[in-house]
C-alpha positions in Angstrom: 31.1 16.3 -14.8 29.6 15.0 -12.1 26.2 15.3 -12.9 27.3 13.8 -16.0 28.6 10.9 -14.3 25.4 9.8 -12.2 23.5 10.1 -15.4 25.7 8.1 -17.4 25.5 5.4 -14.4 21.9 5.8 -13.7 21.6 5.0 -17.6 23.5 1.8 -17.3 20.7 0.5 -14.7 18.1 1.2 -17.2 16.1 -1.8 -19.0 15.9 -0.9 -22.5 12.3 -2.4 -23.4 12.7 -3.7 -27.0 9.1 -2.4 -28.4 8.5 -0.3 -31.6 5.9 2.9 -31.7 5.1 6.1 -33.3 7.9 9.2 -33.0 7.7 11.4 -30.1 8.4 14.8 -30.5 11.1 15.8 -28.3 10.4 19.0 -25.8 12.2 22.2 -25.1 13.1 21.1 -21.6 15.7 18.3 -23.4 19.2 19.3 -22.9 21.0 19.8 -26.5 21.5 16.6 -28.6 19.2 15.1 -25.9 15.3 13.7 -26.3 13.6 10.2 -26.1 15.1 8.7 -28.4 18.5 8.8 -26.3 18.0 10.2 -23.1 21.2 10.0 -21.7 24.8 10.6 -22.9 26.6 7.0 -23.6 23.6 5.3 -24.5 22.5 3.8 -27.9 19.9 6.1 -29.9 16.5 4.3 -30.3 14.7 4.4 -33.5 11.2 5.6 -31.8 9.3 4.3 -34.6 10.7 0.9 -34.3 10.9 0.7 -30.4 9.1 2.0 -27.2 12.7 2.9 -25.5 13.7 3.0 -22.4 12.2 2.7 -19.3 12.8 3.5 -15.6 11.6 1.7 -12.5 11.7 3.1 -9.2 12.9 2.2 -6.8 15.4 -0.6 -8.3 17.7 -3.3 -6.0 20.7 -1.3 -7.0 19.0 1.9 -4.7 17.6 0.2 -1.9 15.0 1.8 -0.3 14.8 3.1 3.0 11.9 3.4 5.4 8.8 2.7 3.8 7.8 2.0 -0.1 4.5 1.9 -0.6 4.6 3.2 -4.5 6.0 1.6 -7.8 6.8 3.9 -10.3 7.8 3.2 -14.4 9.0 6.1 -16.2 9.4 6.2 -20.0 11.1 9.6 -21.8 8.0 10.3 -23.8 4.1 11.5 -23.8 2.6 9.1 -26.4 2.2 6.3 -24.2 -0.8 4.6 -22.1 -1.4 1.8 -19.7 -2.8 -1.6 -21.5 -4.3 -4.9 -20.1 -1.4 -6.5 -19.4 -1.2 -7.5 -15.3 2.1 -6.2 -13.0 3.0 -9.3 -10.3 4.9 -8.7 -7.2 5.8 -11.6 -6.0 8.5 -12.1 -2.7 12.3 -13.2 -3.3 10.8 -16.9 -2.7 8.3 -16.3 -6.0 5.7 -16.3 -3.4 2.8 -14.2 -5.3 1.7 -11.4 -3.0 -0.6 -9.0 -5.6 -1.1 -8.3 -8.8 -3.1 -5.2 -11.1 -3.8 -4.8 -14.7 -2.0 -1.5 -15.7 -4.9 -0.4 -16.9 -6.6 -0.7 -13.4 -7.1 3.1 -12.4 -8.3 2.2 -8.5 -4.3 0.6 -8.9 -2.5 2.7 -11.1 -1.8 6.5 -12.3 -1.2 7.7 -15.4 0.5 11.2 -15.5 3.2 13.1 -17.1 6.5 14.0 -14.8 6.9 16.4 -12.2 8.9 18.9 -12.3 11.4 17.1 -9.8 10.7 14.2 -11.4 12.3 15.7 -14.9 15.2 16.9 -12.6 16.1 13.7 -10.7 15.6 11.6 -14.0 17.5 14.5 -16.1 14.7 14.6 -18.7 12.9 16.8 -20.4 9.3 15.0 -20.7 7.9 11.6 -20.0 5.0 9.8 -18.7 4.7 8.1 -14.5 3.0 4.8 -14.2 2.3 5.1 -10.5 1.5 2.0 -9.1 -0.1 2.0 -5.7 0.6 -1.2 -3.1 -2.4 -3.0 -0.7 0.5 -2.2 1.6 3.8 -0.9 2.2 6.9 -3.5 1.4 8.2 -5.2 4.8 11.5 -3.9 6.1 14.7 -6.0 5.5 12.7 -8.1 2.6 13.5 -8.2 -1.1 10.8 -8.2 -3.9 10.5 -9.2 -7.5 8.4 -7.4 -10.1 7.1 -9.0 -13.2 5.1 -7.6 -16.5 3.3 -9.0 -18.5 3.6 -7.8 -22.1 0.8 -5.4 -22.8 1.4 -3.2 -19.6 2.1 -0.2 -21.8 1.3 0.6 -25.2 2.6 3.5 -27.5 -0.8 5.9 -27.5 -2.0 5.1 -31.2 -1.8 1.0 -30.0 0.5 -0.4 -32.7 3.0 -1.8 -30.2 3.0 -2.7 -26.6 6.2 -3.5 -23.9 7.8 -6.9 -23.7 7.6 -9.0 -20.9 10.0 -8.2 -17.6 10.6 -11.5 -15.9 13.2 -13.8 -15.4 16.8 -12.7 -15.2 15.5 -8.9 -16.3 12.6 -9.3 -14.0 12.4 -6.0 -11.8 14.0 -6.2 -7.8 12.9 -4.3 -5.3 15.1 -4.4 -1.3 13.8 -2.2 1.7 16.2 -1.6 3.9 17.2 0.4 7.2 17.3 0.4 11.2 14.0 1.8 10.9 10.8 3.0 9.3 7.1 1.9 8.3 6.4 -1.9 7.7 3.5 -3.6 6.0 1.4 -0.3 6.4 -2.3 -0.7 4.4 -5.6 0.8 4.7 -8.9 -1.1 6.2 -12.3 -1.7 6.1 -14.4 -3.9 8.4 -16.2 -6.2 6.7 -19.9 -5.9 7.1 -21.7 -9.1 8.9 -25.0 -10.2 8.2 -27.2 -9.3 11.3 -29.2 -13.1 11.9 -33.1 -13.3 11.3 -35.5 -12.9 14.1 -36.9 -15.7 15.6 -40.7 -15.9 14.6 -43.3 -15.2 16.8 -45.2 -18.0 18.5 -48.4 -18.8 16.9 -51.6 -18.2 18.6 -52.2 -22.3 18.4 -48.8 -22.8 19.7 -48.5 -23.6 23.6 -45.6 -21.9 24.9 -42.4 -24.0 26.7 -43.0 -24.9 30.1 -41.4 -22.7 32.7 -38.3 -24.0 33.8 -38.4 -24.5 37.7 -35.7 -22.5 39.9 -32.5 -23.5 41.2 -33.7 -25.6 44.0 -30.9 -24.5 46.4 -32.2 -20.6 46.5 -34.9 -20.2 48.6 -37.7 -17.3 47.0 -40.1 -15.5 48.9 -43.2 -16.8 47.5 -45.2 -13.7 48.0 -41.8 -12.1 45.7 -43.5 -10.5 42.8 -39.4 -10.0 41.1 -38.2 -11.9 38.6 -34.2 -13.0 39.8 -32.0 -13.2 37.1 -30.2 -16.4 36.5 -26.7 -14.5 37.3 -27.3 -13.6 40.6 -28.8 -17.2 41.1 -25.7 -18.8 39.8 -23.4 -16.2 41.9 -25.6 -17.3 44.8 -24.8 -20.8 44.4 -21.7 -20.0 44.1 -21.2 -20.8 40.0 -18.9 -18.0 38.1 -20.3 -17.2 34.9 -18.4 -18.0 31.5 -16.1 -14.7 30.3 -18.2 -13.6 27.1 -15.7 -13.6 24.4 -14.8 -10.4 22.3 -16.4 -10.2 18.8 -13.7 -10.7 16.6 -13.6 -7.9 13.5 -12.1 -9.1 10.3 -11.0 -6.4 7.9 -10.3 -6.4 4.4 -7.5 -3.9 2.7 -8.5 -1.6 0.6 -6.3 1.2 -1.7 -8.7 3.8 -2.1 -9.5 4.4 1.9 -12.8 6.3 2.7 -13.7 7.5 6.5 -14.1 4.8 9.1 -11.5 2.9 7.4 -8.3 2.1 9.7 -5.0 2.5 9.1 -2.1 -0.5 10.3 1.2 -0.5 10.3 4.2 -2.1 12.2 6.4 0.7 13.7 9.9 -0.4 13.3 12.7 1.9 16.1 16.3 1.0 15.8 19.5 2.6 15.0 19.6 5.7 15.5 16.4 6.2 15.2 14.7 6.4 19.3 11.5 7.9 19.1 8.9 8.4 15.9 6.6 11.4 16.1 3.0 10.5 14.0 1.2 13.3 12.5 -1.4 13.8 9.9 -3.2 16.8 7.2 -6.0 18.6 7.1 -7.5 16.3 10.0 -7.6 13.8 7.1 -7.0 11.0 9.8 -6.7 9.8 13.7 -4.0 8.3 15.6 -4.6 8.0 19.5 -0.7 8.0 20.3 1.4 10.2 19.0 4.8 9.7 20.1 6.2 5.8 20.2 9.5 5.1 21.8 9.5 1.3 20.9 8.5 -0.7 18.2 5.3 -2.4 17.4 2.3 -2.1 16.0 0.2 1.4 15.1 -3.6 1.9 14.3 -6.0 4.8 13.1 -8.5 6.2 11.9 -9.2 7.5 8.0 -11.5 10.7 8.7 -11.7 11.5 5.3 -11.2 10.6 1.7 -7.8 10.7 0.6 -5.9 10.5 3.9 -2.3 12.2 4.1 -0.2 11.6 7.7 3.3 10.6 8.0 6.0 9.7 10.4 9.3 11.6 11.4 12.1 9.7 13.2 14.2 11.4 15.9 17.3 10.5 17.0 17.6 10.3 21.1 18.9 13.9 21.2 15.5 15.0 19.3 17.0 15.9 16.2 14.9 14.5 13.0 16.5 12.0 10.9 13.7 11.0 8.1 10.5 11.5 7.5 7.9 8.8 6.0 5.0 10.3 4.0 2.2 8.9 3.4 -0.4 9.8 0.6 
């Protein structure tokens, strides 16, 4: 009954997408009476040849997220589905635009049928994942609004597409919690052009007169050593100009590749007193492993692919949550 219960409820928090396509067979895995066409108990049947049905976003305002939430996910009950042209917008609570993909992007966006947990959590038998990858993980404490265009997804023959999610349906997004990853995002340095070389001095040219010394340093004039200008100025007592650090700009990336780094802002609160960092398959590089207060994190992609994650203790040692990253 339960179980019956946080189906029916996870149903009401569905957006029915109002589309038509061809019939989808239903699977095995369907419990009885059960299938795409009405995937829950207490729901309306869908004609599947009239409509796309209904769809599932995750994570939605009504679950807020905790910790990190660097994915997007849109789950439909059926197989005969595909990612179209039309573009996904995340923009912040403000309707500041932050990003936006075609669905069709596949650096962006996955196209795959459900897990095996998936199936479980969601209480279906088949489906399709959109999984949309972020630039970077959503800030802590900061609601989000998703928009599609019409077009995103399209029944597989490509009679009939989605309608358009905005507006009062548009799709809400709130991380939340004490703790966790913030604004986490792979990058790459970008590459600055290395300045010509000054041409060589013709053979007609007459070279620049030698400037004369510092007249209040006495050489030896039988000195064959040329003094540097530094130890001049130090000798008249001039302290040379700090040279200033070369400033690296970086660009974000979602497919990182090795030399790329990783940021993030480490957020400790709650109960949550120390994080732990750790990574897979020496896939990437932190130089501090343990952080008892917040700030910010960097390291190092080593190699395609990266996998690492973060694992909150509480001040006793015990774990609390772990953030994965992949």
């Amino acid at each position: 009954m339960k179980r019956m219960r946080d189906a029916l409820a996870l149903a009401l928090a569905l957006m029915l997408v109002l589309a038509g396509a061809g019939l989808a067979e239903a699977s095995s895995g369907w419990r009885e009476g059960l299938g795409p066409s009405k995937p829950y108990e207490g729901v309306p049947e869908i004609d599947l040849s009239e409509k796309l049905g209904y769809t599932v976003f995750s994570p939605t305002e009504a679950r807020d997220v905790e910790h990190s939430c660097q994915k997007l996910f849109v789950y439909l009950p059926r197989t005969d589905v595909k990612a179209g042209e039309g573009q996904l917008h995340l923009y912040t609570e403000e309707g500041e635009e932050l990003w936006s993909t075609a669905m069709n992007d596949t650096e962006a966006v996955t196209v795959r049928e459900l897990t095996a947990a998936e199936q479980e959590s969601l209480l279906w038998g088949e489906g399709t994942a959109f999984e949309v990858k972020l630039p970077r993980s959503l800030e802590l404490g900061k609601t989000y609004i998703v928009n599609m265009e019409r077009g995103c997804v399209w029944t597989a023959d490509g009679k009939v597409d989605n309608p358009a999610v905005t507006g009062a349906d548009a799709w809400r997004v709130k991380l939340v919690g004490d703790y966790g990853v913030s604004g986490a995002e792979y990058r790459r340095p970008l590459v600055t052009e290395t300045p010509e070389p000054e041409e060589a001095l013709e053979a007609t040219q007459t070279p620049a007169p030698t400037e004369t010394p510092d007249p209040r340093v006495t050489l030896d004039p039988n000195a064959t050593a040329v003094i540097p200008q530094e130890l001049i100025d130090l000798a008249n007592g001039v302290t040379p100009e700090p040279t200033p650090e070369a400033k690296v700009e970086y660009r974000t990336v979602l497919k990182p590749q090795s030399g790329d780094q990783i940021r993030f802002d480490l957020v400790l609160g709650g109960e949550a007193a120390q994080a732990v960092l750790y990574g897979y398959n020496a896939t990437v590089d932190f130089q501090q492993i343990t952080y008892t207060q917040s700030g910010e994190v960097t390291g190092e992609v080593l190699q395609e692919t990266p996998a690492w994650g973060v694992m909150f203790l509480d001040a006793e040692g015990n774990e609390l949550d772990r953030v994965e990253m992949r």
